[in-house]
KEKE-3310 file (N, C-alpha, C; in steps of 0.2 Angstrom, whole numbers, plus 5000, padded with zeros to 4 digits):
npx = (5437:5440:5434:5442:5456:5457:5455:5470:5490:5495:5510:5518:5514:5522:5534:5541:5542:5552:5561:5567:5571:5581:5589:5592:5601:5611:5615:5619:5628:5638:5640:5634:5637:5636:5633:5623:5616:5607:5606:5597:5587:5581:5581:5567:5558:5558:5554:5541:5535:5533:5528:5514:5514:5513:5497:5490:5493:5490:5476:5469:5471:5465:5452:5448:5448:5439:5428:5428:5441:5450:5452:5460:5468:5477:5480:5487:5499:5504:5506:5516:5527:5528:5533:5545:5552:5553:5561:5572:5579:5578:5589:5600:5598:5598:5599:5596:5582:5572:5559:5554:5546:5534:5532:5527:5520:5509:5507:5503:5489:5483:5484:5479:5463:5459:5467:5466:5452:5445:5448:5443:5428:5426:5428:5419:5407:5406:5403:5392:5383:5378:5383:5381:5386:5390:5387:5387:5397:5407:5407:5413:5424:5432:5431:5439:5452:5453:5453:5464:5473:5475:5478:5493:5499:5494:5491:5506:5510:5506:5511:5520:5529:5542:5555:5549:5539:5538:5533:5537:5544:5537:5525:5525:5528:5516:5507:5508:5505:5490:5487:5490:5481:5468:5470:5468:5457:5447:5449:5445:5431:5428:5429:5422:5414:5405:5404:5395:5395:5402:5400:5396:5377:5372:5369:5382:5390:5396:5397:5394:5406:5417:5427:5446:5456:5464:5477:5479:5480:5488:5500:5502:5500:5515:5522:5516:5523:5538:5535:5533:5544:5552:5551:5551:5563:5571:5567:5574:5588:5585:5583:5594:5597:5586:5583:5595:5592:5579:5585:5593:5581:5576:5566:5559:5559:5550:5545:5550:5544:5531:5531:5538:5527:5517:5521:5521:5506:5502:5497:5486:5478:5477:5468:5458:5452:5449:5440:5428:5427:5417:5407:5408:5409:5410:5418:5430:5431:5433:5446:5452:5451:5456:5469:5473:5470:5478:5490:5494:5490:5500:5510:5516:5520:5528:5539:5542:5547:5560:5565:5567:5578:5587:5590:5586:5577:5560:5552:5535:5521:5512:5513:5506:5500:5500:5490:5480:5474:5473:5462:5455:5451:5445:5434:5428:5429:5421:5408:5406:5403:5392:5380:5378:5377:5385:5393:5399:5402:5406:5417:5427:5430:5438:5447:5452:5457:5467:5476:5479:5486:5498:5501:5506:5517:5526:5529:5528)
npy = (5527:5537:5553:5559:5555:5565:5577:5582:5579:5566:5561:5550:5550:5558:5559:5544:5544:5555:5548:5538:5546:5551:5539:5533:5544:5544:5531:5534:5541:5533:5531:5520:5502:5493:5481:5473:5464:5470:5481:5479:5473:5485:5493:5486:5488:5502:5503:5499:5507:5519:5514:5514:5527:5532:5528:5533:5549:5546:5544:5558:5566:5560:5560:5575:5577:5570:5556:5550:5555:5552:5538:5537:5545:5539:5526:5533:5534:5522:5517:5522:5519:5507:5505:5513:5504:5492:5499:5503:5489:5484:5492:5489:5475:5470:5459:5445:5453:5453:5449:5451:5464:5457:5446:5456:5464:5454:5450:5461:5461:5450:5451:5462:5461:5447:5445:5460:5465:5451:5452:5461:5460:5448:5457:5467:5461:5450:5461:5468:5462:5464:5471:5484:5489:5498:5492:5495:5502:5494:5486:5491:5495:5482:5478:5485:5481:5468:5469:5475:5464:5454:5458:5462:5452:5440:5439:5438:5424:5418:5428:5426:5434:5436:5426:5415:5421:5435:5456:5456:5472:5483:5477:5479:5491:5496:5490:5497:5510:5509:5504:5516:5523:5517:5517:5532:5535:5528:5534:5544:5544:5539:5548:5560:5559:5549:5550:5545:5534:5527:5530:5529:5523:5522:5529:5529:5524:5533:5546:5556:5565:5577:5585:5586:5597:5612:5617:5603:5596:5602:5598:5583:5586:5586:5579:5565:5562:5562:5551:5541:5541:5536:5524:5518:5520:5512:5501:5497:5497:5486:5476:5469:5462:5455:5444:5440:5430:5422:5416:5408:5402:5393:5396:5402:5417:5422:5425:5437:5445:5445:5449:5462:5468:5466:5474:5486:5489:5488:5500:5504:5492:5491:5502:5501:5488:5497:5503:5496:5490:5501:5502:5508:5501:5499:5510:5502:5495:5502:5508:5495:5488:5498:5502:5491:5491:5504:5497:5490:5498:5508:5504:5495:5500:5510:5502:5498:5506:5507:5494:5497:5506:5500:5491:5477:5462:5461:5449:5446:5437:5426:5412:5394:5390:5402:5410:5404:5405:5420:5421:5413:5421:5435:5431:5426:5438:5447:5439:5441:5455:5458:5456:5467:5464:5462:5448:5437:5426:5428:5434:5423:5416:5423:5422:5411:5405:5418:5410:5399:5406:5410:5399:5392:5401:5397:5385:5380)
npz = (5550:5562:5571:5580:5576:5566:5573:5577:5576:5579:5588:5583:5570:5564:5571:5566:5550:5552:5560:5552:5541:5547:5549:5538:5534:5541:5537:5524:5524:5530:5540:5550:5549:5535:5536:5548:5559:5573:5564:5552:5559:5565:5553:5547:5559:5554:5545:5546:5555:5544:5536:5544:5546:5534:5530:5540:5536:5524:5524:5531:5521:5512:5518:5518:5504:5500:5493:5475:5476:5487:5487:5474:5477:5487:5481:5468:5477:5482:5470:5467:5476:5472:5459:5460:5470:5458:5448:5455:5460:5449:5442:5450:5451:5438:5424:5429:5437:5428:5427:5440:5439:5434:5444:5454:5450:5448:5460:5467:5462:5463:5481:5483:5475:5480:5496:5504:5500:5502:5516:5519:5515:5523:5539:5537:5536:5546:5555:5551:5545:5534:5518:5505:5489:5473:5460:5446:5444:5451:5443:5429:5433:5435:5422:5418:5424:5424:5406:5408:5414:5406:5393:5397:5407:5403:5386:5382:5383:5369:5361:5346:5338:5347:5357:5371:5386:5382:5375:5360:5353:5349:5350:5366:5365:5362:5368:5382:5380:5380:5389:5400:5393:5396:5411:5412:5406:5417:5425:5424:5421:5434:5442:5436:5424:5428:5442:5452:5453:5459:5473:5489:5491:5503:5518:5529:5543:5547:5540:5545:5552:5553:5541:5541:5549:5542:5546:5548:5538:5529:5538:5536:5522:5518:5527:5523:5508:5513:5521:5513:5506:5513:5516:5504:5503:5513:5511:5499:5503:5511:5505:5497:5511:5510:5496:5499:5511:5507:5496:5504:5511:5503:5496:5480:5469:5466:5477:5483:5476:5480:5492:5490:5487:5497:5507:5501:5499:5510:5517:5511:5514:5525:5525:5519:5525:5537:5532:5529:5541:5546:5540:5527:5515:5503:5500:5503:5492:5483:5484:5484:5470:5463:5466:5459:5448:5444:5448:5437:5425:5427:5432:5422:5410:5415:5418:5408:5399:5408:5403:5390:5393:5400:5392:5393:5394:5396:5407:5404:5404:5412:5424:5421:5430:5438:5428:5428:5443:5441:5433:5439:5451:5444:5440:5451:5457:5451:5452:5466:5468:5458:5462:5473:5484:5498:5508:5522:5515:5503:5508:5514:5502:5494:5503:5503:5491:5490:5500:5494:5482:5489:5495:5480:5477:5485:5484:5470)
capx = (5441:5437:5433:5447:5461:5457:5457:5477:5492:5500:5515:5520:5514:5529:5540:5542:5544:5558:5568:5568:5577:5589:5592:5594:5606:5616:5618:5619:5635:5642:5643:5633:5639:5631:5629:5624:5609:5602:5603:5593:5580:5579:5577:5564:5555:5559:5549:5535:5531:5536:5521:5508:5513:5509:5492:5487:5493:5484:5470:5469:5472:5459:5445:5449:5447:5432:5429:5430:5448:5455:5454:5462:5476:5482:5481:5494:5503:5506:5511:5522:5529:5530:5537:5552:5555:5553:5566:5579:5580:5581:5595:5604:5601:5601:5598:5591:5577:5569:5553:5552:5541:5528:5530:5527:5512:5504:5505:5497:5484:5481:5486:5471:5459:5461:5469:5462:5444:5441:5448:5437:5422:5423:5426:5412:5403:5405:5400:5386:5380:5378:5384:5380:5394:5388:5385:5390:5405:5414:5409:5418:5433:5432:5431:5446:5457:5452:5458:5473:5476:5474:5485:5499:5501:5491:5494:5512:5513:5505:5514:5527:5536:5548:5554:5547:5534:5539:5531:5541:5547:5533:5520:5529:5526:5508:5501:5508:5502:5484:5488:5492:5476:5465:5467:5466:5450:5443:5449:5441:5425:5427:5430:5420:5408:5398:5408:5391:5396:5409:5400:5389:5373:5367:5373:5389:5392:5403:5394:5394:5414:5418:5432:5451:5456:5468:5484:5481:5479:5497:5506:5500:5504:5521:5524:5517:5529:5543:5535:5533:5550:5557:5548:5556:5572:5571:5564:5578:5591:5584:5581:5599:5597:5580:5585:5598:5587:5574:5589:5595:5577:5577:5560:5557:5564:5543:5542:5552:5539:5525:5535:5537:5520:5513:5524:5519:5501:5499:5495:5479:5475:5473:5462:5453:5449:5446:5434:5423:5423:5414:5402:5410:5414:5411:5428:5437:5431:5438:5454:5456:5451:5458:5473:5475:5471:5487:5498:5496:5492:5503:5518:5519:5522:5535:5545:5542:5551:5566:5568:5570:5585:5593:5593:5585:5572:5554:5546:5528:5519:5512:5514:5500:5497:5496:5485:5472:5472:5470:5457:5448:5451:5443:5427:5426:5427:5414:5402:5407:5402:5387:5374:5378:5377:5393:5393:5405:5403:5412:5426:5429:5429:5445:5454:5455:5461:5472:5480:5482:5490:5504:5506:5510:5521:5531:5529:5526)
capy = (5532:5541:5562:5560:5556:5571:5586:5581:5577:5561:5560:5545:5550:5562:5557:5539:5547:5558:5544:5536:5551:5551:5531:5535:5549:5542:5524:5535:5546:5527:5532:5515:5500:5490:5472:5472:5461:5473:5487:5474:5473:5491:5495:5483:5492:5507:5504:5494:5514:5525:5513:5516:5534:5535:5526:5540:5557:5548:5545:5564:5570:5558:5562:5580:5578:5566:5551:5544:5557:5549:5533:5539:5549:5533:5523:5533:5534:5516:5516:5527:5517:5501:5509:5514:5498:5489:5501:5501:5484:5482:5494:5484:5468:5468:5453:5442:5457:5453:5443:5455:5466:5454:5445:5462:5466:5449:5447:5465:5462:5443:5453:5467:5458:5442:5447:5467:5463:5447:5452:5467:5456:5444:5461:5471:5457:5449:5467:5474:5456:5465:5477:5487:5490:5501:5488:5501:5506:5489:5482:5497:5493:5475:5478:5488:5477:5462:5467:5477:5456:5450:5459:5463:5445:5434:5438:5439:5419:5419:5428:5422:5439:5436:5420:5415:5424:5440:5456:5461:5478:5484:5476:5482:5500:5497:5486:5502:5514:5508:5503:5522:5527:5517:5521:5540:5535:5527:5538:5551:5539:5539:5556:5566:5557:5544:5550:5542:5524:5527:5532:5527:5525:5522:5531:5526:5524:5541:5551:5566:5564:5584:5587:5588:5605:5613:5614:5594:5594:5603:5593:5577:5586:5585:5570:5559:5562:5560:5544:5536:5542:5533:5520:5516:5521:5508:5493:5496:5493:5480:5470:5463:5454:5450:5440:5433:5426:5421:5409:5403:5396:5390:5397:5402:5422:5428:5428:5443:5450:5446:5453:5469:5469:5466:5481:5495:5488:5486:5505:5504:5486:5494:5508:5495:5484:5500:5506:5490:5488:5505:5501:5509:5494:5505:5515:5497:5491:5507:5508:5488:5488:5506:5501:5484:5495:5508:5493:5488:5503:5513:5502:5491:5506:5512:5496:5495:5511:5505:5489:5501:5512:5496:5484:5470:5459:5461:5445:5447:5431:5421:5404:5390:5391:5409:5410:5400:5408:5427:5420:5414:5427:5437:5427:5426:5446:5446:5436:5444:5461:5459:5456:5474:5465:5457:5446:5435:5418:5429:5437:5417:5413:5426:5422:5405:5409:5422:5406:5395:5409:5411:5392:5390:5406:5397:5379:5380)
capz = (5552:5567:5568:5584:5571:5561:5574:5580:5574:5583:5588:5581:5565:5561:5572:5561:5545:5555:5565:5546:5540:5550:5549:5532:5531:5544:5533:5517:5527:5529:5550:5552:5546:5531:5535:5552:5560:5574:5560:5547:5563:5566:5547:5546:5560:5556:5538:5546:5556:5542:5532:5547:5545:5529:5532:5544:5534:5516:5528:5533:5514:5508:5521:5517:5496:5500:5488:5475:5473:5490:5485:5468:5480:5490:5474:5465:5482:5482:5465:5465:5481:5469:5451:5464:5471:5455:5445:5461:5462:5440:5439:5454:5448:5431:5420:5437:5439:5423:5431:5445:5436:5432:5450:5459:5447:5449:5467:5467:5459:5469:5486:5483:5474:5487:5503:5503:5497:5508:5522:5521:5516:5529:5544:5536:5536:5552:5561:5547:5542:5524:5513:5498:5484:5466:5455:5439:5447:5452:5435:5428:5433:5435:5415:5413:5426:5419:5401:5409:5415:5400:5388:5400:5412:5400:5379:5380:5382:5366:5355:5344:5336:5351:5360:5378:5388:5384:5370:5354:5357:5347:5355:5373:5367:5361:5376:5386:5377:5379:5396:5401:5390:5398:5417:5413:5405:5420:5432:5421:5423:5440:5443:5433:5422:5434:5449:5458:5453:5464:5481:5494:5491:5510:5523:5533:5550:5552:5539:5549:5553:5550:5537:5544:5549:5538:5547:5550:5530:5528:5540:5531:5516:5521:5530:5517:5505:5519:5524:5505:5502:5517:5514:5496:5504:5518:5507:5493:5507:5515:5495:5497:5514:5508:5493:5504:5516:5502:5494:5510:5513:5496:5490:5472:5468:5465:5483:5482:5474:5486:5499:5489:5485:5502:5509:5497:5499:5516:5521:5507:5513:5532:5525:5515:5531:5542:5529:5530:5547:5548:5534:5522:5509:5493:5498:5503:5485:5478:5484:5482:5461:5460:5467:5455:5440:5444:5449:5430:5420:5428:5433:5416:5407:5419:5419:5399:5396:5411:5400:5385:5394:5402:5387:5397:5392:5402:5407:5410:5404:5418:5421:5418:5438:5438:5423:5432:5449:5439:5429:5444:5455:5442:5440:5458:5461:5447:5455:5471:5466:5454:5465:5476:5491:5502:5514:5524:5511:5498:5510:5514:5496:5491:5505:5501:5484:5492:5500:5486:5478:5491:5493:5475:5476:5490:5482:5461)
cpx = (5438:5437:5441:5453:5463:5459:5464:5480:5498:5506:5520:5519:5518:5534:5542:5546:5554:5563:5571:5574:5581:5591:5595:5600:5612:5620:5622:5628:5641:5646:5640:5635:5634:5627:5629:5616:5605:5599:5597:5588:5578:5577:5569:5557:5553:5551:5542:5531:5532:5528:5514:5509:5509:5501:5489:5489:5490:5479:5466:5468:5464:5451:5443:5445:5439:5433:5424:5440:5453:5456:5462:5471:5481:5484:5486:5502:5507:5509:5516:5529:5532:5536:5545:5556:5558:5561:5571:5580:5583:5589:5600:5603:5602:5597:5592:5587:5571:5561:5552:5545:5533:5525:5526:5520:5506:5503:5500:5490:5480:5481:5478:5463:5454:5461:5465:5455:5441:5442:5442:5431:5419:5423:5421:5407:5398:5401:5393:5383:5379:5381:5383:5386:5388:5389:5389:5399:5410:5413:5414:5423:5437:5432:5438:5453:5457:5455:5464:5477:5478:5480:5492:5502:5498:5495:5501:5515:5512:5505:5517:5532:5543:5549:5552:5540:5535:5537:5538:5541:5540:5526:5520:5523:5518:5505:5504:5505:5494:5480:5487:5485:5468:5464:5467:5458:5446:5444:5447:5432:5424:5427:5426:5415:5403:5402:5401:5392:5399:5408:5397:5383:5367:5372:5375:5388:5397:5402:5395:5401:5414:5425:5440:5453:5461:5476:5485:5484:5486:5501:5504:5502:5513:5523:5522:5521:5536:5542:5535:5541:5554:5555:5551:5564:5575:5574:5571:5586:5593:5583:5587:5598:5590:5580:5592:5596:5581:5579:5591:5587:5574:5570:5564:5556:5559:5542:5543:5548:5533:5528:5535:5530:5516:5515:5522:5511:5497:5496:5487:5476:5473:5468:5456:5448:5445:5438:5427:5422:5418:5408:5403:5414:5412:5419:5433:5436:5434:5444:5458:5457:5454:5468:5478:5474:5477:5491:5500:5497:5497:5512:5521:5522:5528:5542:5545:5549:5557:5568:5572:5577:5587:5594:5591:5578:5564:5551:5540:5523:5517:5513:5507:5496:5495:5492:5479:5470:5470:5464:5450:5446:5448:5436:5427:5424:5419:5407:5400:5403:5396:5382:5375:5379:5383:5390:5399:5409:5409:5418:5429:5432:5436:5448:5457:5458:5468:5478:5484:5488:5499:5507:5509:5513:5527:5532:5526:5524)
cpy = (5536:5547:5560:5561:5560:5578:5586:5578:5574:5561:5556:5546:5554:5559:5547:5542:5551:5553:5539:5541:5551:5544:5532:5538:5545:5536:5526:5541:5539:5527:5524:5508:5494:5486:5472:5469:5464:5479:5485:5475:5482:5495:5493:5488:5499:5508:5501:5504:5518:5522:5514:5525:5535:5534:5532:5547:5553:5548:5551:5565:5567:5560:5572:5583:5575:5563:5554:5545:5556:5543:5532:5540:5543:5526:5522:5533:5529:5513:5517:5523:5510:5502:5510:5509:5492:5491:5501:5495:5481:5486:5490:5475:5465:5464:5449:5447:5456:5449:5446:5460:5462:5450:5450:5461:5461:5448:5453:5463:5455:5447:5458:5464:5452:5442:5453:5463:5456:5448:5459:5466:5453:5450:5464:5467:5454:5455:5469:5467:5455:5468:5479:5490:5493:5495:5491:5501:5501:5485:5484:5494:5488:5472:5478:5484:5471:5462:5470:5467:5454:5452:5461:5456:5438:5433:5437:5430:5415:5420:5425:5429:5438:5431:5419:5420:5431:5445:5458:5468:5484:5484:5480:5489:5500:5496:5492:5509:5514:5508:5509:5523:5523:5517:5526:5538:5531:5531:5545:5547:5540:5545:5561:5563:5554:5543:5546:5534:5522:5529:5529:5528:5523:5527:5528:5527:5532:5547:5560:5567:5571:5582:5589:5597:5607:5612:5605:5594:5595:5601:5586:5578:5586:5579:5564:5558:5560:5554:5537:5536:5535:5527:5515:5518:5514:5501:5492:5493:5487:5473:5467:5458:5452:5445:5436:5429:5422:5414:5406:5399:5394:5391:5400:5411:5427:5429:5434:5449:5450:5450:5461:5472:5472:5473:5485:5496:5488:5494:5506:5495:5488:5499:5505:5491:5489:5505:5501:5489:5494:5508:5506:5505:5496:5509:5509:5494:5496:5509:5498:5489:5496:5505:5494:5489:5501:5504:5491:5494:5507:5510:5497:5496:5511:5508:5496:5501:5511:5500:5490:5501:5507:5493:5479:5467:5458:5455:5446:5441:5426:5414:5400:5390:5400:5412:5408:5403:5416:5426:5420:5419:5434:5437:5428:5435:5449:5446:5438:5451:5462:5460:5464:5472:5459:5454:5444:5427:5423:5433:5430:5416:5415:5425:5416:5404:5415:5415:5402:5399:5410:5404:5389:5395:5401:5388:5380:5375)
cpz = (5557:5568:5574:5580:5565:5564:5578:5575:5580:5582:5584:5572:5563:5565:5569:5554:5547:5558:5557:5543:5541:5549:5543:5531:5536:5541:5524:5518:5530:5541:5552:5547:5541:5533:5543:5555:5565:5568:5557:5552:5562:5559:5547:5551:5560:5547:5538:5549:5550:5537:5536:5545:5539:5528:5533:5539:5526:5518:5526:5525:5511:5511:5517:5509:5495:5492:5481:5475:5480:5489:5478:5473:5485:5485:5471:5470:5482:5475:5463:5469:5476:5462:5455:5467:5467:5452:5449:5460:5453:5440:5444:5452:5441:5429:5423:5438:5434:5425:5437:5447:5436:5437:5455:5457:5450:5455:5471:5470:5466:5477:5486:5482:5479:5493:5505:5503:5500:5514:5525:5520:5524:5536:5544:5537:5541:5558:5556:5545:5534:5522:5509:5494:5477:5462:5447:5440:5447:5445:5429:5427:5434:5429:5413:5418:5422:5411:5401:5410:5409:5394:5391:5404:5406:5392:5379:5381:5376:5359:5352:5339:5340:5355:5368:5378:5389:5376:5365:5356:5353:5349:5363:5370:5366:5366:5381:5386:5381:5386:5401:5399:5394:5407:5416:5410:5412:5425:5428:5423:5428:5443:5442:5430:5426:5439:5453:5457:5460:5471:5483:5493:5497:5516:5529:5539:5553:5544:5539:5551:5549:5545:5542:5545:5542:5539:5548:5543:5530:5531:5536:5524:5515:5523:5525:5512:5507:5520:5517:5505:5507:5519:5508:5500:5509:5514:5503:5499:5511:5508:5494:5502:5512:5503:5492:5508:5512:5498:5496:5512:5510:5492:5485:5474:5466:5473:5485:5479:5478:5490:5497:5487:5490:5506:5505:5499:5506:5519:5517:5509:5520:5531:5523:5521:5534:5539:5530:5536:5550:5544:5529:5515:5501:5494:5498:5495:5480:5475:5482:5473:5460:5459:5462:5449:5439:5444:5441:5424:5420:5428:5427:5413:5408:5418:5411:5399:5402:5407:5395:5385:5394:5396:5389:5396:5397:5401:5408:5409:5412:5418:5421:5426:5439:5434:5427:5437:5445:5436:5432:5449:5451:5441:5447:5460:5457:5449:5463:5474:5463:5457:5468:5481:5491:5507:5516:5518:5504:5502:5511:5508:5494:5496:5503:5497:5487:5494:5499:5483:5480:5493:5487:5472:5476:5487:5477:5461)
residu = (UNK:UNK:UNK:UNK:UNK:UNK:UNK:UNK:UNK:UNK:UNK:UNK:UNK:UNK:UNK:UNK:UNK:UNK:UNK:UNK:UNK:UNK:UNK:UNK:UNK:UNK:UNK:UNK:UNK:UNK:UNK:UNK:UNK:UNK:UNK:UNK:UNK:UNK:UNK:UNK:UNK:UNK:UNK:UNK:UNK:UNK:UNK:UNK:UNK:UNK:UNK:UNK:UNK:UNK:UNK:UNK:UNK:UNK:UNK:UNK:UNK:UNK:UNK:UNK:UNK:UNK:UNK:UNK:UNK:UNK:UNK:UNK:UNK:UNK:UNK:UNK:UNK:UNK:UNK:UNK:UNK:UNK:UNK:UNK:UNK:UNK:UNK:UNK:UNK:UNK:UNK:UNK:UNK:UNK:UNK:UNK:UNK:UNK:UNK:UNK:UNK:UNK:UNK:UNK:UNK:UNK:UNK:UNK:UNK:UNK:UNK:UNK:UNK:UNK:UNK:UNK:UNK:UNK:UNK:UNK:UNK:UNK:UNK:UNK:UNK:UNK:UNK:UNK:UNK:UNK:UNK:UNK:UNK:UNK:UNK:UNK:UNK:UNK:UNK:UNK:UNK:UNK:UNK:UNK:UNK:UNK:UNK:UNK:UNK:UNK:UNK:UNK:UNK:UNK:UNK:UNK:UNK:UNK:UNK:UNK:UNK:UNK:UNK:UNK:UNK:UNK:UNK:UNK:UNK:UNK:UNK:UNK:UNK:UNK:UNK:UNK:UNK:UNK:UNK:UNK:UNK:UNK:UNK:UNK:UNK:UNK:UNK:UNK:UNK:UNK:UNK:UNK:UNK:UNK:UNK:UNK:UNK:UNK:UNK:UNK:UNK:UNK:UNK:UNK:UNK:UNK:UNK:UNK:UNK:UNK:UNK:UNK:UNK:UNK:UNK:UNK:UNK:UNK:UNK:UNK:UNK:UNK:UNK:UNK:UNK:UNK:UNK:UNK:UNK:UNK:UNK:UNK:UNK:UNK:UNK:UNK:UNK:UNK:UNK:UNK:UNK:UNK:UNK:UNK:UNK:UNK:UNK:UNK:UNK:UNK:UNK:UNK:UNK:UNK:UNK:UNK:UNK:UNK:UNK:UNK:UNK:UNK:UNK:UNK:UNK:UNK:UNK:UNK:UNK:UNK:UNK:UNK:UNK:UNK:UNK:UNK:UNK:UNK:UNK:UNK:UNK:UNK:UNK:UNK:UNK:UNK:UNK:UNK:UNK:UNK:UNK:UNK:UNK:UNK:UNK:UNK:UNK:UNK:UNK:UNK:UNK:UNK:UNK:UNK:UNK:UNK:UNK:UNK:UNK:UNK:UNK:UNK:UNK:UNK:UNK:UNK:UNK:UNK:UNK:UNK:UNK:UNK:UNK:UNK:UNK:UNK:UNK:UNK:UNK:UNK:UNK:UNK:UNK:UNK:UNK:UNK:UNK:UNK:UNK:UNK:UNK:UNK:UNK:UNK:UNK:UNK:UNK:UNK:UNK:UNK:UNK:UNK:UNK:UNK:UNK:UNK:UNK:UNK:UNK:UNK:UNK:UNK:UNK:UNK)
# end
């Protein structure tokens, strides 16, 4: 992130948020009409700027708070972005939403771990030839992901208190519980107890980047919540013709989850790249495993207690093909990360896996 992007507030960067707004109100006041195919474009546009916006003002906030507490603050941002999309879209569909949940999570998780984190291997790579990553730190939470996967995506195909790949209602509350308890405890880890896992220990290429002023900081504190919201508001309108267009070109009804996945995630997988190419690949490894560790402890938990209220059964069980890709896409981050140092052979290695994972989205 460059100092220029700190001592201004770009135009574009509020006015997105703002022309959303209005798109909004005027669709939600019934002035424009529902089903209309330039509107479907101009939505579509309208929520591809409203998610750079927000990019830029978590940017600003995060430079502001300094790591590890801005990686933590676009993290919940993004989650908060998914929990909202997941529950919009359960209470409108009902029944047919039950499997949405666990696509969303899963493709997360594949999406950060994967696409995030090689793309930012192999750019940091290519310009820095090396990188150093905390050792402590990514093992940390390559811990507590790993068995966030495992008893939320994995054991529930295993049980038998309840039929299929889904927990007994008892289970549900425990494996959420735990789920909830332990990302407070790593982001207390991260935070407070071995906050230096979690930093830089070479100095970066922008170092010396002064702090955002203050008024920047309170328009961003502003405008970011504007641009989440309109963000979520967008996506939830445009989630009908999406899953008419998604049966019309007859794939399989997880794609719908990539897609919401890859939208909520795309403003932390830009911060992720733009960190590594500026040799900062300790903050892109932050926000990537930070980001996979809220999308589950924070959104199972969410969707458990929405399957509650509705009455509706939560699939989350993976299948025998997504079992394997999590497995290895864990082993590989593993191995990735241990040594401290990145190159470009392991940003190769997760992309490829990233595209396994989308070819047997699109083709089981």
């Amino acid at each position: 992130m460059s100092a220029h992007s700190h001592d201004r507030l770009p135009v574009w960067s509020w006015l997105a948020p703002l022309a959303a707004a209005v798109f909004l109100g005027l669709q939600f006041a019934d002035v424009l009409p529902a089903q209309n195919g330039w509107l479907i474009a101009l939505a579509a546009l309208l929520l591809v700027a409203a998610v750079f916006a927000s990019v830029h003002h978590a940017e600003v906030l995060a430079a502001r708070v300094g790591e590890p507490f801005g990686s933590i603050l676009l993290a919940l941002a993004v989650t908060i972005i998914e929990v909202a999309l997941i529950l919009s879209i359960m209470l409108s569909a009902g029944e047919s939403a039950k499997t949405l949940a666990r696509d969303t999570v899963f493709s997360a998780v594949m999406i950060v771990l994967n696409g995030v984190i090689g793309l930012a291997l192999l750019v940091g790579g290519n310009r820095h030839h090396e990188q150093s990553v905390q050792v402590q730190g990514a093992s940390a939470a390559l811990g507590v992901l790993g068995t966030l996967a495992a008893l939320t995506l994995v054991l529930p195909n295993y049980t038998i208190s309840a039929a299929g790949p889904v927990f007994a209602p008892a289970q549900l509350i425990f494996v959420s519980i735990v789920s909830l308890c332990l990302y407070f405890l790593f982001v207390f880890v991260q935070t407070v107890r071995h906050r230096a896992y979690f930093l830089d220990d070479v100095a970066s290429d922008n170092s010396d980047v002064p702090k955002p002023k203050q008024a920047i900081v309170t328009a961003s504190a502003i405008f970011l919540p504007l641009s989440l919201t309109a963000v979520v508001l967008i996506a939830k309108a445009l989630s009908v013709p999406l899953d008419k267009a998604v049966d019309a070109a007859g794939l399989p009804q997880a794609v719908v989850g990539v897609i919401i996945a890859a939208i909520v995630l795309l403003p932390e997988g830009i911060a992720a790249v733009k960190s590594a190419a500026i040799n900062r690949i300790q903050n892109s490894v932050n926000l990537a495993l930070g980001s996979a560790i809220a999308s589950i402890g924070l959104t199972i938990p969410a969707v458990a207690a929405a399957s509650f209220w509705l009455g509706t059964p939560l699939v989350l069980g993976l299948s025998s093909a997504g079992t394997v890709l999590l497995v290895l896409t864990l082993y590989i981050s593993a191995l990735s990360l241990v040594t401290g140092r990145t190159t470009i052979m392991q940003g190769g290695i997760h992309l490829v896996i990233f595209g396994v994972f989308l070819l047997i989205t699109a083709v089981p």
